[in-house]
LUMTIGU-964230 format. One record per residue (C-alpha): residue in three letters; x negated, y negated, z negated. Coordinates in steps of 0.02 Angstrom, whole numbers, plus 50000, padded with zeros to 5 digits. Layout:
alaXYZ
...
This chain:
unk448324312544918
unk448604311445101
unk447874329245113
unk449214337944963
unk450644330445046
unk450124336945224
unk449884355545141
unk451554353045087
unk452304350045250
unk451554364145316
unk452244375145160
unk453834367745149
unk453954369545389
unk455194381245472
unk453744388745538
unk453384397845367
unk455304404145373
unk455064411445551
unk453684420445489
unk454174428745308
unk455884433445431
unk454624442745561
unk453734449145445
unk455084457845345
unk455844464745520
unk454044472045546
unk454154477745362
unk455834485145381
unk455444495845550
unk453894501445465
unk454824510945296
unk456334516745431
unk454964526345535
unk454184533845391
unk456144537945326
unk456384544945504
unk454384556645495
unk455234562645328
unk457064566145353
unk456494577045518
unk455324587445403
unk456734589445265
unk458014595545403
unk456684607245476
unk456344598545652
unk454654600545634
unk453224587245600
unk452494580845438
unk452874568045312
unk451734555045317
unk451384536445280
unk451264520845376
unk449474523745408
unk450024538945483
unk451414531245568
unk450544522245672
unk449314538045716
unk450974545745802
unk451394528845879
unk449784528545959
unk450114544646034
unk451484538646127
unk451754530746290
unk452534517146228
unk451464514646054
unk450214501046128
unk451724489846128
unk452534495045970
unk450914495845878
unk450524478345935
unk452444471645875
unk452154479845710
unk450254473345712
unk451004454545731
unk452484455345619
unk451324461545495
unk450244447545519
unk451704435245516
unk452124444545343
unk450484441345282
unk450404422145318
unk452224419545256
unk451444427845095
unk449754417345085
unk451004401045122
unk451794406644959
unk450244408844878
unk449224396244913
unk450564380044972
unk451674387744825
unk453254388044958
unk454414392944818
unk454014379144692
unk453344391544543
unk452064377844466
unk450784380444414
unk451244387444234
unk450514403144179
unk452224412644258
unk451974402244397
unk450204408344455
unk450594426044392
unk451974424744515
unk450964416044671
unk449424431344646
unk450654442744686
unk451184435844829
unk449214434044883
unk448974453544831
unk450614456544949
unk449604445545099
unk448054453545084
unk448934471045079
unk449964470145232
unk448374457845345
unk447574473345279
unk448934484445381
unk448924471845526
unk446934475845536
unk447294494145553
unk448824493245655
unk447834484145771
unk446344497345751
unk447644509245830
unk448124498545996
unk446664507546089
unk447314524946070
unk447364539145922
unk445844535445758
unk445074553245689
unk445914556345514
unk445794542045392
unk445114542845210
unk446074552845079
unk446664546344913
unk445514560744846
unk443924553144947
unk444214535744903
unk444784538744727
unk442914549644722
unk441914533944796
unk442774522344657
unk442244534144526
unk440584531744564
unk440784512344525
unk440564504944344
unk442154506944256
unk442884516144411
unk443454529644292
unk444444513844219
unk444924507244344
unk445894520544433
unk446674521244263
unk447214504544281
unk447884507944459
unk448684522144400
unk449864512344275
unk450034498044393
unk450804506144519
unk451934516044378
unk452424499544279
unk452834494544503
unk453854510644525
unk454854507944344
unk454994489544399
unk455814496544570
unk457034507744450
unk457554493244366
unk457944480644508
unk458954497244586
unk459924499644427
unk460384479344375
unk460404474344550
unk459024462644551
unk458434464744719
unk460014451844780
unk458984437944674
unk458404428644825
unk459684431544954
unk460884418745028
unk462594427844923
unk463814413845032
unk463054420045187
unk463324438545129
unk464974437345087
unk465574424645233
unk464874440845359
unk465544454045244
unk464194463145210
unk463754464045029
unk464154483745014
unk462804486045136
unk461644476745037
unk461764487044899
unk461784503444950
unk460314500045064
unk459624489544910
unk459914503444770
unk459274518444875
unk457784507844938
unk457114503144758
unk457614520844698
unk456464528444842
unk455234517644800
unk455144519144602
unk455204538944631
unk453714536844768
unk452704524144675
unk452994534444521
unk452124548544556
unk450794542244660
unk450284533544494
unk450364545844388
unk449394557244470
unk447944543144473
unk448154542444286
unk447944562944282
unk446424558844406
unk445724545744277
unk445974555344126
unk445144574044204
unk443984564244303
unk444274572944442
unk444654564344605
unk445594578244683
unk447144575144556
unk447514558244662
unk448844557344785
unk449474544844913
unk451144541544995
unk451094556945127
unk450534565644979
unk451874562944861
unk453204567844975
unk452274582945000
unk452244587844832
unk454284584044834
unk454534594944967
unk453674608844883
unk454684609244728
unk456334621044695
unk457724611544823
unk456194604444899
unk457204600245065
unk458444591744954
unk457324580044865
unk456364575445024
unk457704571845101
unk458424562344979
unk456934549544945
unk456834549645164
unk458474542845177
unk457954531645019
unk456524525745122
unk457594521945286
unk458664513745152
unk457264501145111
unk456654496945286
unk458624492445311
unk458604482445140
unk457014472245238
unk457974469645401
unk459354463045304
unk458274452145212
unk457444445245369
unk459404440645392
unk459914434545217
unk458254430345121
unk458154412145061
unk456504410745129
């Protein structure tokens, strides 16, 4: 009724566009700073890899993080809603087939994920947080749940079946699927695209990789100190023989993504 067709309008407003294109800017900055943390460490300038959580510690270090904290806070935010729109108003016309809804509850896992981030980002405007949770403390509080043995498991392969899934839209360059290609090729850009598209995804499938596979070790000893997150995993590359080397070549993957995000706030049919 009168009540669909208004949800639609709202779906379907320029609104939503301005939004997902904030959003992926926010995105985009996010991944470069964490290249940036990285790439520092692998040329020996000091610091520590980290992840965005840990980002946004340094930021609010700064003088200048209340205000960058806050931008990231609100593109996040803006990510978030462009993600629910999708979701819930089904912006992108998938129906509501089995595909359909497989497709829109990944797009609501993708909202709550970075409102999640917004929430912390925000949690930082008021100056520096002690140390968060580790992936070893949280991955020993889900144990304790029924099935959490399971479902860190579960997690575990997730996030590997997400990191292979990253491999293969690097190799078969599926990550151009829902860019504007006349709009790339009228600025002359497309080389861009790809490199910053194939390193991102490679970065990514490396990073998500590992991260689940040492929740699947966790799961299978049962013992929560096997798990890993993000800061964690390039740790454990920059550790390894050519350590330097690898970190900085998943860093500069990294930066590669948060470019592939910026040019997607650009050339994204959104």
């Amino acid at each position: 009724g009168a009540t669909a067709r208004t949800l639609q309008r709202v779906g379907d407003s320029e609104w939503v566009e301005r939004l997902g294109r904030i959003g992926l800017v926010a995105k985009g900055v996010s991944f470069a700073i964490v290249g940036v943390l990285a790439l520092l460490v692998a040329f020996g300038a000091g610091g520590a890899a980290t992840d965005r959580p840990g980002a946004f510690r340094l930021l609010s270090e700064q003088s200048y993080g209340f205000a960058a904290l806050l931008a990231i806070a609100l593109g996040f935010g803006a990510y978030a809603l462009w993600r629910f729109a999708q979701a819930f108003l089904d912006r992108d016309d998938e129906g509501n087939d089995l595909e359909g809804w497989a497709k829109r509850a990944g797009c609501l896992v993708k909202g709550l994920f970075y409102g999640g981030l917004s929430l912390l980002a925000i949690s930082f405007l008021t100056g520096p947080r002690g140390e968060s949770e580790s992936e070893r403390e949280r991955t020993a509080q889900v144990f304790e749940w029924p099935l959490g043995r399971w479902l860190i498991g579960a997690l575990g392969v997730a996030l590997v079946a997400y990191g292979l899934w990253n491999g293969y839209r690097s190799i078969s360059g599926k990550f151009r699927k829902h860019l504007e290609e006349g709009k790339i090729h009228r600025e002359n850009v497309s080389p861009l695209v790809n490199v910053a598209g194939f390193l991102g995804h490679a970065a990514r499938m490396v990073l998500f990789g590992m991260v689940g596979a040492f929740l699947i070790r966790a799961a299978y000893q049962y013992d929560p100190k096997e798990a890993i997150g993000l800061d964690e995993a390039l740790a454990k590359l920059a550790h390894q023989p050519g350590g330097p080397i690898w970190l900085g070549a998943c860093a500069a993957g990294l930066f590669a993504y948060g470019a592939f995000s910026v040019l997607q706030a650009r050339y994204r049919d959104i």
